[in-house]
matplotlib code that plots the C-alpha trace (Angstrom):
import matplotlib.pyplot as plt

x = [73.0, 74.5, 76.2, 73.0, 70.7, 73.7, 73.7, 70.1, 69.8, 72.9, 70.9, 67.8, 69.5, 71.4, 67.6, 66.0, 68.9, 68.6, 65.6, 65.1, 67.9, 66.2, 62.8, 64.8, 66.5, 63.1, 62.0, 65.0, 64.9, 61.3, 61.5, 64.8, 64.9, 61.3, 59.9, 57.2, 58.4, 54.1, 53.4, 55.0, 52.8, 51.1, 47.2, 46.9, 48.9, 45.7, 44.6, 46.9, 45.0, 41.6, 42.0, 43.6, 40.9, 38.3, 40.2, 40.6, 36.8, 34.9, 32.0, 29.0, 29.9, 29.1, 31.5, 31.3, 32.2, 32.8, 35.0, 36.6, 33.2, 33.5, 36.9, 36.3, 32.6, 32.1, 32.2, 32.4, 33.0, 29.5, 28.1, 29.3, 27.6, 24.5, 24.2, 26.0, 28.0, 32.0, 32.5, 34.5, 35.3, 36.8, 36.4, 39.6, 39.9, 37.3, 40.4, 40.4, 36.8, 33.7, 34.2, 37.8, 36.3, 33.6, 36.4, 38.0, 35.2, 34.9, 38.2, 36.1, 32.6, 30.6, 27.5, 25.6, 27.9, 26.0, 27.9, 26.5, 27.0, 28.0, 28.9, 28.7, 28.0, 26.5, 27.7, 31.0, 32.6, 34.1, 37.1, 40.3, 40.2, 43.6, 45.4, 49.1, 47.1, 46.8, 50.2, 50.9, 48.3, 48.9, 52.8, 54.1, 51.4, 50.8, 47.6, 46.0, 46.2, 43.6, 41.2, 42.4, 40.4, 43.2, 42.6, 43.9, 47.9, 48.0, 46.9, 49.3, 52.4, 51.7, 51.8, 54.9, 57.6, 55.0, 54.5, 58.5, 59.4, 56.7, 58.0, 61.7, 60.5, 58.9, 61.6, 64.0, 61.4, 61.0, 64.8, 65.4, 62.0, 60.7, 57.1, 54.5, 53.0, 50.2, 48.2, 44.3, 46.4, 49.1, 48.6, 48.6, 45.1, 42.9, 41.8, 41.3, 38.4, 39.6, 37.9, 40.4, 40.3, 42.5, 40.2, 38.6, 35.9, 33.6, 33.8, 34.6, 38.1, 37.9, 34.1, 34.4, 36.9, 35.2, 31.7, 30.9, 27.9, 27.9, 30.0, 26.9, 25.4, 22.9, 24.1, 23.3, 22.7, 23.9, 23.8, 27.4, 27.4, 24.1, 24.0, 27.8, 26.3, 23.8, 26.1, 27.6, 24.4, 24.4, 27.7, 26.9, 23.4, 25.8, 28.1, 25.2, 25.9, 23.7, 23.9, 22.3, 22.6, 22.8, 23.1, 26.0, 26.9, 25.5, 26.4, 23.5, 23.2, 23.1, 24.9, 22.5, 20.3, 16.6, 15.7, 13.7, 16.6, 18.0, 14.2, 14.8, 18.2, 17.0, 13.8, 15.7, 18.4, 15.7, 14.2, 17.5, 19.0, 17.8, 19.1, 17.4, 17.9, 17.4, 18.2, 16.6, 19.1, 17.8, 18.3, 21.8, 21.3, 23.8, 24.9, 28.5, 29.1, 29.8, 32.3, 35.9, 38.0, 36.3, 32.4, 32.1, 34.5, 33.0, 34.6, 33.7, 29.9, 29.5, 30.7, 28.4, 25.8, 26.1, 26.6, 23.5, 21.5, 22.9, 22.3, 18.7, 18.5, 20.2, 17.8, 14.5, 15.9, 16.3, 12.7, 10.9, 12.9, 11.4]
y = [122.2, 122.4, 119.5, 118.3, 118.0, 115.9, 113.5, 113.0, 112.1, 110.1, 108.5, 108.1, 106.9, 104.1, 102.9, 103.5, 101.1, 98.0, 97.9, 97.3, 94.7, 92.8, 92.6, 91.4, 88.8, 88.0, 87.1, 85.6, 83.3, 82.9, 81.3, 79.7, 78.4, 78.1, 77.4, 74.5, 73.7, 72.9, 71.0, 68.2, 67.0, 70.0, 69.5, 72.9, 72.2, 69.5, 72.5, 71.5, 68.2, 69.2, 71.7, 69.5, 67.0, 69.9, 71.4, 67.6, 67.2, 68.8, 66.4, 67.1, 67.1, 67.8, 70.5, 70.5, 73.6, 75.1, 74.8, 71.6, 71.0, 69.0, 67.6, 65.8, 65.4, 63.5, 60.5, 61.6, 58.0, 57.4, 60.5, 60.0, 56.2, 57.2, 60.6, 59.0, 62.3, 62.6, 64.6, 67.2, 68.0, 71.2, 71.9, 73.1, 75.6, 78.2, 80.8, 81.4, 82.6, 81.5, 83.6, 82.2, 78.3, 79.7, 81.5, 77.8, 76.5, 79.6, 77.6, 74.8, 75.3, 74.0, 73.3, 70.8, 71.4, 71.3, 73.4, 72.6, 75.8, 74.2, 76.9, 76.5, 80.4, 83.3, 86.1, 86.8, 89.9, 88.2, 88.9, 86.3, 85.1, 84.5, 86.1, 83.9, 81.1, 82.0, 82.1, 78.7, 77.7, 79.4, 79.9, 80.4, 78.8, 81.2, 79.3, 79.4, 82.8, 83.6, 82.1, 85.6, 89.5, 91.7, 93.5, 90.9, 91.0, 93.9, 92.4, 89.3, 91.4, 93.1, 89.1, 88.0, 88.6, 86.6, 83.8, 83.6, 83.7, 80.7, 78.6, 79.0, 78.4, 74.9, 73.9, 73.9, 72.2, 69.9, 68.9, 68.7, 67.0, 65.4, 65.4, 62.4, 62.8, 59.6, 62.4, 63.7, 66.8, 65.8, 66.4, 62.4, 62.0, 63.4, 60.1, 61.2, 62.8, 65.6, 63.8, 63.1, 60.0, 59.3, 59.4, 57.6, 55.5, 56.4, 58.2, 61.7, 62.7, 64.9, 65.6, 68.4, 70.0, 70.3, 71.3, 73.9, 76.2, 79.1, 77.1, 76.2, 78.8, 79.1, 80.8, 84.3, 85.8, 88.9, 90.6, 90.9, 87.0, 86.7, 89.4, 87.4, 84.1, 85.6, 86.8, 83.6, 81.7, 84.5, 83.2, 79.9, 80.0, 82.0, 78.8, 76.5, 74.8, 75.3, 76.6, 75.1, 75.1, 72.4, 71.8, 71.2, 69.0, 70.7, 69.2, 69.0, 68.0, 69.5, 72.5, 73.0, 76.7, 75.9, 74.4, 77.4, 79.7, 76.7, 77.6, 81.4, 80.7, 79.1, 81.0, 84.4, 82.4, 81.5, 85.0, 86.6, 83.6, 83.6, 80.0, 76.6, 75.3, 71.9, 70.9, 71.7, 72.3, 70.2, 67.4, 67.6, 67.6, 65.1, 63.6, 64.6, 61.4, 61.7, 64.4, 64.2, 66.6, 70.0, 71.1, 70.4, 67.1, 64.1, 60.4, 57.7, 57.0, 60.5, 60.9, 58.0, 59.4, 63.2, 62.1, 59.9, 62.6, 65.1, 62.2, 62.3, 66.1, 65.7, 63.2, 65.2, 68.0, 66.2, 64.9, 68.0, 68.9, 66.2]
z = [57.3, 61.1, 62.7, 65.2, 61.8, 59.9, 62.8, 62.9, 58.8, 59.4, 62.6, 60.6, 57.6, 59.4, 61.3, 58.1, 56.2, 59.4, 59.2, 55.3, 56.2, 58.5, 56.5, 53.5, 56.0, 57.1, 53.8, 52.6, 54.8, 54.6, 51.0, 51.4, 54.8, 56.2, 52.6, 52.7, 56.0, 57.1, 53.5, 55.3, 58.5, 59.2, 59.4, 57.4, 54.5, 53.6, 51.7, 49.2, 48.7, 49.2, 46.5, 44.3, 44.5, 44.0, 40.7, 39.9, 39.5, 36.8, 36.5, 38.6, 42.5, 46.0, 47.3, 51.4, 53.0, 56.5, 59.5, 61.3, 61.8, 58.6, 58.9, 61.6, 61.3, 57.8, 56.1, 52.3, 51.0, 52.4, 51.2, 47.9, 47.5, 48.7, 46.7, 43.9, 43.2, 43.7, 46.8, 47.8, 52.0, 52.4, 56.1, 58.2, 60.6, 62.0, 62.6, 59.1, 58.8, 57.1, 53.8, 53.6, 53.2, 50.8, 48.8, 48.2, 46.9, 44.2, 42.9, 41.0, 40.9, 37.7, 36.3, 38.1, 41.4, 44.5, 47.0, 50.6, 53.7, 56.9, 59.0, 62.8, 63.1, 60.9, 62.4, 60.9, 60.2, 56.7, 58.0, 58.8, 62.6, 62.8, 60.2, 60.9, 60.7, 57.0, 56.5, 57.9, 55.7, 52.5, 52.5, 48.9, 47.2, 44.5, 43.4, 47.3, 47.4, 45.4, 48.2, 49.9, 49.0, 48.1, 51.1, 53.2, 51.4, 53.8, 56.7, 55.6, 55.3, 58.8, 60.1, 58.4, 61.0, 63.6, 61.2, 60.6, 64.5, 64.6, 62.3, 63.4, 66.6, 65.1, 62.9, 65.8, 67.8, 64.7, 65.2, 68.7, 69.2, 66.1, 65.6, 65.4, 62.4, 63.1, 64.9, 64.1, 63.9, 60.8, 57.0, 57.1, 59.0, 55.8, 53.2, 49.8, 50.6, 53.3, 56.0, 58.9, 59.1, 62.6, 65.1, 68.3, 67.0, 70.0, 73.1, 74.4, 75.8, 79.2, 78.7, 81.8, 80.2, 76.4, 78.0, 81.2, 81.3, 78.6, 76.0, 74.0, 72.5, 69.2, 66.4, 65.6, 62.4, 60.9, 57.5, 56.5, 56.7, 54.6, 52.3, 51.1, 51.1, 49.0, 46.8, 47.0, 46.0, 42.8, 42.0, 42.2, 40.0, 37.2, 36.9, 36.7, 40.3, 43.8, 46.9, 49.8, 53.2, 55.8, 59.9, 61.5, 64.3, 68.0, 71.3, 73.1, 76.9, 80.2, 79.5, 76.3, 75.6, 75.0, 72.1, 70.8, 70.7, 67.4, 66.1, 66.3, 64.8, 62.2, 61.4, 61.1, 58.9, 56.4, 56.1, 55.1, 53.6, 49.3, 48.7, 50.3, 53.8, 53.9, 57.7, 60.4, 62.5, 65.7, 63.7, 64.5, 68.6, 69.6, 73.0, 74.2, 73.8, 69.9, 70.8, 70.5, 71.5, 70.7, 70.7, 67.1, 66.3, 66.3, 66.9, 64.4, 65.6, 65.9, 62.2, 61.0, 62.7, 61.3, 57.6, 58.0, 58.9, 56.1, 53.4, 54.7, 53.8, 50.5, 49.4, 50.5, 49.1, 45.9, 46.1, 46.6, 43.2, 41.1]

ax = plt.figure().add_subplot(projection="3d")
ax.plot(x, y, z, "-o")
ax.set_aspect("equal")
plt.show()
């Protein structure tokens, strides 16, 4: 072996060697020093709750699931009284994807569950939006993880060293600048239920800058996200439970599409869709007044106003079955 060769294994060996170092750093550190660090106040870590409360139930219940739409757009307690069925919210964040919330509910279902869709879109790719948001989410609960496809561990691994600049970014943030906690935005907000409960009771915050022409759109349809939730609503019969489907809130006002393109939404949802729809979704038109800070949270009234509606559905829906 001549001299130049030597040098470039011994180059190779020593790059090879850092970099091992610096991933086993990285995830040193990780468990020992970043840890839980988002359990505490972070409004992801309500996973941790939501799931408990799910697991926690194994009498007939109503198991909500979707985006924020539903954490910040129900009122379970009320739900729950009128339905007479525990209830279960498990909305959080649309970067993790639709499949992602559906996956939590596959934690608990049982017989006589009734497990209630309420996505904003159906058009997914059942893929993770926001793959580091998973890790904030998740960390080193081994019993989340199985919300994930074994797939996605790759995809995970690839956004470790992000997630761990992130959170040493925040816990030195965390220190210098401590955090209020007493936020819509905290592990704190969510009641028992995994409703946030901190929230304006009416009114819309900056209502220019949540709403402009071409942010309201109607959902389109694709078959990925059916053919799953038709898997989904297999899954569901096979445990004795049921899968329906219901609206979800829609901001509707002068920036709003024609009401016919909700119709064509919904009409193309039902053809492709095997389990029951039981809203029509322009039930669920409501004034940017009931808005809070996004196009799908609702303050307070907005919230009362939603759940009314959904009991509505519920009930009918239990009607026709009689």
């Amino acid at each position: 072996m001549n001299k130049d060769m030597c040098k470039f294994l011994t180059n190779l060996l020593l790059i090879t060697a850092s970099i091992v170092f610096v991933i086993l750093l990285m995830l040193l550190s990780g468990i020992f020093i970043i840890g839980y660090q988002n359990e505490k106040d972070d409004y992801m870590a309500s996973l941790i709750d939501k799931v408990k409360r799910l697991k926690s139930i194994n009498v007939p219940k109503i198991i909500l699931v979707g985006n924020s739409n539903l954490s910040f757009g129900m009122d379970s307690k009320m739900l729950e009284e009128a339905v007479n069925m525990p209830v279960v919210n498990l909305g959080l964040h649309g970067g993790l994807g639709n499949e992602f919330h559906e996956n939590i509910a596959k934690l608990n279902i049982n017989s006589g569950d009734i497990v209630i869709i309420c996505h904003s879109t159906y058009s997914d790719d059942s893929r993770i939006d926001d793959i580091e948001l998973s890790w904030h989410t998740l960390e080193y609960h081994k019993d989340l993880w199985e919300i994930l496809k074994p797939e996605e561990y790759f995809d995970m691994a690839i956004a470790f060293p992000k997630y761990w600049r992130r959170s040493i970014q925040k816990i030195i943030k965390r220190i210098i600048l401590p955090e209020n906690i007493e936020t819509a935005y905290s592990r704190k907000a969510f009641n028992k239920y995994g409703d946030v409960a901190i929230k304006p009771d009416s009114g819309t915050q900056d209502e220019d800058k949540i709403f402009w022409p071409g942010r309201e759109k109607a959902p389109q349809v694709n078959d990925i996200c059916t053919n799953r939730l038709n898997e989904l609503n297999k899954y569901t019969n096979q445990k004795g439970a049921t899968l329906l489907i219901a609206g979800y809130p829609i901001s509707h006002g002068k920036y709003s599409p024609p009401d016919e393109e909700y119709e064509k939404f919904q009409t193309k949802l039902k053809e492709k869709l095997d389990c029951e729809i039981i809203s029509d979704f322009r039930d669920y038109f409501m004034p940017y007044e009931y808005f809070y800070d996004t196009t799908l949270h609702l303050n307070k009234e907005g919230t009362r106003i939603r759940t009314q509606q959904l009991i509505k559905d519920i009930k009918r829906w239990q009607s026709g079955k009689e």
